[in-house]
C-alpha positions as CSV (number, residue, x, y, z in Angstrom):
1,X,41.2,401.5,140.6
2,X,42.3,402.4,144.2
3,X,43.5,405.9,144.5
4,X,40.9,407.8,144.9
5,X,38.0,405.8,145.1
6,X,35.5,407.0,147.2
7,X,31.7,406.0,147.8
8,X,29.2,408.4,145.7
9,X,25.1,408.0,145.9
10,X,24.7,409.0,142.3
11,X,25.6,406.4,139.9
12,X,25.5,407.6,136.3
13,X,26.1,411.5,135.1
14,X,23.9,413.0,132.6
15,X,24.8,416.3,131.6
16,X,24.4,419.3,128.8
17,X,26.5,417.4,126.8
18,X,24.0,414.5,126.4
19,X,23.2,414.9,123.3
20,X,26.0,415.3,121.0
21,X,27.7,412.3,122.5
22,X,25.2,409.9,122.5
23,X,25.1,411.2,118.7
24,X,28.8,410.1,118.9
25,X,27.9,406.7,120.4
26,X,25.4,405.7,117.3
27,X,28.2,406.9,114.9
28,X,30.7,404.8,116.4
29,X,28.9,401.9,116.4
30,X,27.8,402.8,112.8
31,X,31.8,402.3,112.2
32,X,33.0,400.3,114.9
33,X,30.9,397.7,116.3
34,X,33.0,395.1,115.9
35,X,35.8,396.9,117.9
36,X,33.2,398.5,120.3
37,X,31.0,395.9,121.5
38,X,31.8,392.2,122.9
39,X,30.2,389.5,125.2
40,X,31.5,386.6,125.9
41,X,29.7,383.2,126.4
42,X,28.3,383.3,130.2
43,X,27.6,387.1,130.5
44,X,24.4,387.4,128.9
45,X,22.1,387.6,132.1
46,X,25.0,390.2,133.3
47,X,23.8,392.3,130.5
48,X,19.9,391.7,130.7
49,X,20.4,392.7,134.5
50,X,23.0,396.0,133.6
51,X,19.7,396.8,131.3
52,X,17.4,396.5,134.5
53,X,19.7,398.6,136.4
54,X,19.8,401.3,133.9
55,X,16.0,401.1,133.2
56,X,15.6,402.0,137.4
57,X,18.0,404.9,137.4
58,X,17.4,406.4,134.2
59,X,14.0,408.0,133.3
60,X,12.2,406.7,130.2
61,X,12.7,409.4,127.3
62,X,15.7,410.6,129.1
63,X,17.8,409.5,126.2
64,X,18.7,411.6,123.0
65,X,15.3,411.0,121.7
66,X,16.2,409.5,118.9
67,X,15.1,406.4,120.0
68,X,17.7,404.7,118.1
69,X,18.1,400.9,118.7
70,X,20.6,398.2,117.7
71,X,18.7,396.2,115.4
72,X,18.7,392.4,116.4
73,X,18.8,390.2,119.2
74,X,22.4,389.0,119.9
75,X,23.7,389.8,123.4
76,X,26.1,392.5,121.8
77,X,23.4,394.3,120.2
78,X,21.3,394.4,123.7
79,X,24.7,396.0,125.3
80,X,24.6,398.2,122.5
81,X,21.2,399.4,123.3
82,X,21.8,400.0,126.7
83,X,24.3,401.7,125.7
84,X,22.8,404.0,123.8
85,X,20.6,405.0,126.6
86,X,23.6,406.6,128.6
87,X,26.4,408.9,128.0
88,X,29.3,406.3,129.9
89,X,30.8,403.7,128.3
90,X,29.5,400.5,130.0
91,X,31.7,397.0,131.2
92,X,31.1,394.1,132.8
93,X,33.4,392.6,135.1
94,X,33.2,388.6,136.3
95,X,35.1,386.3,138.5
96,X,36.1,383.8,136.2
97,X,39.2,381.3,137.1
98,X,40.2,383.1,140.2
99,X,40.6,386.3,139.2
100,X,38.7,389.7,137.8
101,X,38.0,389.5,134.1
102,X,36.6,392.0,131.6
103,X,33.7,389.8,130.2
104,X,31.5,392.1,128.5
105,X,31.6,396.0,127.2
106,X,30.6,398.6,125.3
107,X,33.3,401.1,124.5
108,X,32.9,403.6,122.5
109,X,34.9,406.0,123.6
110,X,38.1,404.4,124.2
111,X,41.3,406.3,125.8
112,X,44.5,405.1,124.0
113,X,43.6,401.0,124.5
114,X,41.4,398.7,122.4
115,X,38.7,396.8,124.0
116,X,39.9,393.9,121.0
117,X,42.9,393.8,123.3
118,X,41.1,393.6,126.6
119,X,37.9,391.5,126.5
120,X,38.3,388.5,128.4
121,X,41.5,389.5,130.7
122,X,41.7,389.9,134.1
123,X,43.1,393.0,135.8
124,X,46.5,392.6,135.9
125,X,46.6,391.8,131.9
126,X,44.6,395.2,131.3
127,X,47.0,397.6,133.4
128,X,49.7,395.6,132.8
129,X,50.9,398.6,130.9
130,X,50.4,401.4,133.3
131,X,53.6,402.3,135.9
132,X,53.8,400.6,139.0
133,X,50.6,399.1,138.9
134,X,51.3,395.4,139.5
135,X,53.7,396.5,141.9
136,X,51.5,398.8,143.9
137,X,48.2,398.5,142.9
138,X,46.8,395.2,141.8
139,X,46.5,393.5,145.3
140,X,44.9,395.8,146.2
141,X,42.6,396.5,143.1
142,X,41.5,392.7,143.7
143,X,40.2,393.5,147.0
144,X,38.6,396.8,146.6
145,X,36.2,394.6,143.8
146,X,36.0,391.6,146.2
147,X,34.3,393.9,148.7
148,X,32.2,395.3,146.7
149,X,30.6,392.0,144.8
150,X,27.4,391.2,146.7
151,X,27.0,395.1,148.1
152,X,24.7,398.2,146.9
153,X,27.6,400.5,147.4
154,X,28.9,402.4,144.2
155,X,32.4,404.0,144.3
156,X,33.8,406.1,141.9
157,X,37.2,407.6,141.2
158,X,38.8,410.2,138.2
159,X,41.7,409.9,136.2
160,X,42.9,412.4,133.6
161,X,45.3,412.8,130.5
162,X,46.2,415.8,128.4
163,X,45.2,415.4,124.3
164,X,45.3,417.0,121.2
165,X,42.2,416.1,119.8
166,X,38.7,416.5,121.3
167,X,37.7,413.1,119.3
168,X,35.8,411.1,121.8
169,X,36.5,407.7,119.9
170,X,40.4,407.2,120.5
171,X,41.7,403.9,120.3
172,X,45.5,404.7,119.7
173,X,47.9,406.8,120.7
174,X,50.8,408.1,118.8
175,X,53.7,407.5,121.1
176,X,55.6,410.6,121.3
177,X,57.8,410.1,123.9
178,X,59.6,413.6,124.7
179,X,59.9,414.4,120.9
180,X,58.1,417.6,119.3
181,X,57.6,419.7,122.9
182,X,54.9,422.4,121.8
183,X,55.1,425.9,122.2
184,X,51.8,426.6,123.6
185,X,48.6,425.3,125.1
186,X,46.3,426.1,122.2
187,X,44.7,423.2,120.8
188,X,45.3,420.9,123.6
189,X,42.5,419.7,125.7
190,X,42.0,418.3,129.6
191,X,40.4,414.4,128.8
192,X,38.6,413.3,132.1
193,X,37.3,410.5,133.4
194,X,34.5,409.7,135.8
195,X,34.8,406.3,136.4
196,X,32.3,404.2,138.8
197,X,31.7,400.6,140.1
198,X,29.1,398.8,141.9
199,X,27.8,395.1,142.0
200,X,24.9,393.3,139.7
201,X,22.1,391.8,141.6
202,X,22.8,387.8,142.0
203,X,26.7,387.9,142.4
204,X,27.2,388.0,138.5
205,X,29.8,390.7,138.3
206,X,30.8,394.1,138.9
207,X,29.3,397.1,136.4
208,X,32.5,399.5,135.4
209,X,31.2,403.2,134.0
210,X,33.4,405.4,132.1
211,X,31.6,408.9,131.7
212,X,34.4,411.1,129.5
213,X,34.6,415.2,129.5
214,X,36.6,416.8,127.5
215,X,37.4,420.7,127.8
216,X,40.0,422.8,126.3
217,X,43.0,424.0,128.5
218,X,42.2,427.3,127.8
219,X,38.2,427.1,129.6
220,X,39.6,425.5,133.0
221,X,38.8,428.1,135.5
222,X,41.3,429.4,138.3
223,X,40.2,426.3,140.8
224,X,40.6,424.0,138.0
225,X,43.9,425.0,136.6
226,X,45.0,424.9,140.5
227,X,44.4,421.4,141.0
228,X,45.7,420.5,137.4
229,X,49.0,421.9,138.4
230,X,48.7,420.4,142.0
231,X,48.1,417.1,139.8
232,X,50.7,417.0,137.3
233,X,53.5,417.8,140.0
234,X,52.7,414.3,141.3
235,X,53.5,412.6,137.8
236,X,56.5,411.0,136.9
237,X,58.5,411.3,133.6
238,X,57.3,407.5,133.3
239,X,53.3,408.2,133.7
240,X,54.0,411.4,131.0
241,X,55.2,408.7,129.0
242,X,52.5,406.1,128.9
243,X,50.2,408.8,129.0
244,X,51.3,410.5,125.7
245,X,51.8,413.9,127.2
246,X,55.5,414.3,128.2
247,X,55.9,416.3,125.3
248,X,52.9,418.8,127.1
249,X,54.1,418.9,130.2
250,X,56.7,421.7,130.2
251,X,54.5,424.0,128.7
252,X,51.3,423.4,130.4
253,X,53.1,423.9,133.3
254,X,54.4,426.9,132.6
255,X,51.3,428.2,131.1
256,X,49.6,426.9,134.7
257,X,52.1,429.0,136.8
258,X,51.8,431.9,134.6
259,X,48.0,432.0,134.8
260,X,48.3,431.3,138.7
261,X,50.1,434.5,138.9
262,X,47.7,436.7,136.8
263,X,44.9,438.3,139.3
């Protein structure tokens, strides 16, 4: 939530791929609402102004054009909708009892956690599990959002993992530890994440986006594989671990030196 963040003028990221995720998006909430959507007491007017936001930045018939709606008119069926309108994954983040807590979301493409898990906990709670955090990074994560509640300024930051699936919708992840190394890269794919956050109107939270690409190994161009490998030199064994990939790691490397040295 700290490394990395910078201040970006473009909120959301609409791209190519528009359509066949937002085609994802109705299916998972077709299968999933239940483990996709949540609102807890106190956060509807969050959501009704996240709709206004969107409404301003995004263009009316901008969407997939299939103008589908979640029928009804419960809180989680408006975040839904809104939902539907973008291609990130959409969260709502309140001060409640001293700290930062996730109060409302709509995830539906989820990276190895369960928002069943999440909704309702403050920061520390959610990346409890990832290295080092609480002892480098929550302080700190507390003040970058303090700043920003009350502001117009939107940051942004990316995070990455290596997968073996292109499924957008992936709640779990097998644990693999350093077992079953692979022999190549085929079939493995680069999961990113654009990640932004800026303040609601009226001090009633902080908006967190998730937009997700994900490309096979074998498209990254030259640049791309460069700062990949740059990357994954910085990661420890324990990262790899919570991450799911240690078992990747020696061969992507290799695979990234061996296609740095090809001309």
């Amino acid at each position: 939530m700290v490394v990395g963040t910078r201040p970006t003028s473009k909120w959301l990221l609409p791209g190519v791929d528009g359509p066949p995720q937002l085609a994802a998006k109705v299916e998972v909430l077709r299968k999933h609402a239940g483990a996709a959507v949540a609102v807890l007491p106190g956060a509807e007017h969050g959501v009704e102004l996240l709709a206004d936001l969107v409404d301003s930045t995004v263009p009316a018939g901008s969407d997939d054009g299939s103008g589908h709606r979640m029928a009804g008119s419960a809180p989680e069926q408006a975040l839904a909708s809104v939902a539907l309108r973008v291609q990130e994954d959409l969260c709502l983040l309140q001060r409640r009892s001293g700290q930062w807590r996730l109060w409302a979301a709509c995830v539906c493409f989820p990276s190895h956690w369960r928002l069943t898990e999440k909704i309702g906990a403050g920061l520390d709670a959610i990346h409890g599990p990832v290295p080092g955090y609480r002892q480098r990074l929550a302080t700190a994560s507390t003040k970058v959002l303090d700043r920003l509640a009350g502001t117009t300024e939107i940051v942004e930051r990316f995070n990455w993992v290596l997968v073996d699936t292109p499924r957008l919708y992936t709640p779990r992840a097998e644990r693999f530890g350093d077992a079953e190394p692979r022999s190549d890269v085929d079939g493995l794919w680069l999961r990113t994440e654009r990640q932004t956050l800026r303040a609601l109107p009226g001090d009633l939270g902080l908006v967190f986006t998730i937009r997700t690409f994900v490309t096979p190994l074998t498209d990254l161009t030259r640049p791309e594989r460069g700062a990949l490998a740059k990357s994954m030199h910085g990661i420890s064994d324990e990262l790899h671990k919570y991450r799911s990939s240690l078992r990747y790691r020696n061969v992507v490397m290799s695979w990234l030196a061996a296609s740095e040295r090809t001309v």
